[in-house]
N, C-alpha and C positions, 0 to 999 in steps of 0.2 A: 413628093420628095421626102427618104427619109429624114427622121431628127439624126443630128452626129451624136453617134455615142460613145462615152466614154469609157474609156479602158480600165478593167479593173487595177485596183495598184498590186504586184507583185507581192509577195510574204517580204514581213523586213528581216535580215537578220544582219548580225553584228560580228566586229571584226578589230581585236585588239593586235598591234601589228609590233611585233616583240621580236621579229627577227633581224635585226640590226646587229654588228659586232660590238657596241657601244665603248669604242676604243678613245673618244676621249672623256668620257666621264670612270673607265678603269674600271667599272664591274656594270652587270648588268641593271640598264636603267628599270626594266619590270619589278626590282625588286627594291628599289628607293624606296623608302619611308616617308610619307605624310602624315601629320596626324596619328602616329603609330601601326599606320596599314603602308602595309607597299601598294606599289601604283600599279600593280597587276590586277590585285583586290578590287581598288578603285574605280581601274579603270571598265574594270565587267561587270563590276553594278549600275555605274554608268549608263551602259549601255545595253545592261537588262533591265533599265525603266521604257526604252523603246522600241526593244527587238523581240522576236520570239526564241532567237535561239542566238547565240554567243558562242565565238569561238576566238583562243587567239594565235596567231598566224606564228609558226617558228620556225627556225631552221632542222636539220635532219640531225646535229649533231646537241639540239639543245633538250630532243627528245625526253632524256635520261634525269636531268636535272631534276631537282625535287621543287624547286619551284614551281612549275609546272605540270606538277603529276595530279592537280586536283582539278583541271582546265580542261578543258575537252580542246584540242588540238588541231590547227591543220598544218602542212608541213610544208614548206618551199621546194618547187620542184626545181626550181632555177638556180642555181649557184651564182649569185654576185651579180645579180642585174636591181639590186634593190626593192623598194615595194610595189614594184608591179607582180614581182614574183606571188607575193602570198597575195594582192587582192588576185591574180590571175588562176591558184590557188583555190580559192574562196568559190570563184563561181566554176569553176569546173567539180568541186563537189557538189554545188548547188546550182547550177545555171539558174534554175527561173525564178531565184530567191534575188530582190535586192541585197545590196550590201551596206552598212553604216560604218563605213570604216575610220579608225581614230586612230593614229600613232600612239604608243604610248610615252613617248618623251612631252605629252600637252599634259601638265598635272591642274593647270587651270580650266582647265573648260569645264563645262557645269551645263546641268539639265535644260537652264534658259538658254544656252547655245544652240546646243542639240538638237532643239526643238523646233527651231528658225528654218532646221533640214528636212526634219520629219514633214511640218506644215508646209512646205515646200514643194513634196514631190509631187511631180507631173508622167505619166504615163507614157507620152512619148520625148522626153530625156531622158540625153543619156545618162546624167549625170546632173547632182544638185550642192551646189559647193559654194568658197565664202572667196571673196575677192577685198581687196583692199586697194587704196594708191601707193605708189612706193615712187620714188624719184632715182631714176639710173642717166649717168650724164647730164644731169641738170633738167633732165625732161619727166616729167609725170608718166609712169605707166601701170598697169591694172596688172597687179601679180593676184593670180589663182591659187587658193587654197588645194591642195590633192590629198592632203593627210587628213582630212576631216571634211569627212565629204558622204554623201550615200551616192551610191553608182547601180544604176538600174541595170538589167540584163542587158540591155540596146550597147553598151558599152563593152560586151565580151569578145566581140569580133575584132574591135579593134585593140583591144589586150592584147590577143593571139597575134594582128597581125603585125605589132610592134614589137614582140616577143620574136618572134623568126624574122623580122628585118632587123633583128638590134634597136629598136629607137625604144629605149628602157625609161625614160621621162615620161610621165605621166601628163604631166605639166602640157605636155606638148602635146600628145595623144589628146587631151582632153579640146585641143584648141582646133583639133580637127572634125569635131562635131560637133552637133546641137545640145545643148546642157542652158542649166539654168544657174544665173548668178545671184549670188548675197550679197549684194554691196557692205562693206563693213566699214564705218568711218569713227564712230562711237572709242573712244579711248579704253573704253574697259570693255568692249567686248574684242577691240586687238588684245587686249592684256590675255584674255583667254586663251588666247592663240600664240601664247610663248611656248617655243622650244625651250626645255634644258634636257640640253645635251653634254655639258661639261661640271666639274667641280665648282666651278665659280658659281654658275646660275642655278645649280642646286642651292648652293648654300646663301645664295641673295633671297631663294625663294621660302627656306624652311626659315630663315632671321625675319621676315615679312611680320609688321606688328599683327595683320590681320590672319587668323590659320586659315587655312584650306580647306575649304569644307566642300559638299555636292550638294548643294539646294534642290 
């Protein structure tokens, strides 16, 4: 009988997801300031301490912007289905590359998060991602991380076939296969995993007595 063996892990690469219309924070979130760096900056160093190559996801009309003219690019082929569009994007330029995909509206998350993903991946998941408890109706239930997540190749078929059925949630795509969970229960590693997405939670975040840093 042979031994089972295991499967090599895919190349990683990275995936900053910057095509949103960022309509309630009023300009685009990639370009917020922390620390004196916008969180475009940030967020592709980020995620060139674990990837071999970096790109961030945008739309076809944000092309032009000079924010983004020193990034190396990939472009949404989908109009208005959200981020399934660019990670679906991502591996059609790259199929047999994993992916480390990170919204950019996360300005907390940091290298000890990230890393919980990397050490994580498994060869046959689909997908490697952070879960929490959340209580809906008085009942406890496991909400799934999708914005900061790495998604192996095994996960592209069912991109496409969520893409031509309409079912544009990720969330729920990901709930139809095999993938591995992070339990996160820790108070400061949910903190990592704040959206801001409006003026308010900007500005809660940049008056924070502690700065922002990337460890």
């Amino acid at each position: 009988m042979e031994p089972h063996k295991i499967s090599p892990l895919p190349p990683l690469y990275g995936l900053a997801l910057c095509g949103g219309k960022s309509r309630r924070m009023g300009q685009d979130k990639a370009s917020l300031r922390y620390e004196q760096r916008r969180q475009i900056e940030r967020a592709f160093q980020l995620l060139s301490r674990f990837c071999e190559r970096v790109f961030v996801s945008i739309r076809e009309d944000q092309r032009e912007i000079s924010l983004y003219e020193s990034f190396p690019y990939l472009i949404d082929r989908h109009k208005g289905i959200g981020p399934i569009s660019g990670i679906a994007a991502a591996f059609d330029a790259y199929p047999k590359s994993a992916w480390l995909v990170m919204a950019i509206d996360l300005p907390l998350a940091d290298s000890r998060l990230l890393i919980r993903l990397v050490e994580n991946r498994c060869s046959d998941k689909a997908a490697i991602a952070f879960s929490r408890d959340r209580s809906r109706h008085g009942k406890k239930v496991v909400f799934i991380e999708p914005l900061c997540t790495i998604y192996e190749p095994l996960i592209l078929p069912l991109l496409r076939k969520g893409i031509d059925s309409h079912e544009y949630s990720i969330r729920g795509l990901m709930l139809q296969t095999d993938i591995r969970l992070i339990h996160l229960s820790d108070r400061a590693d949910l903190t990592k995993l704040t959206n801001v997405n409006d003026r308010e939670s900007y500005t809660k975040i940049i008056r924070h007595k502690n700065p922002i840093k990337i460890p």
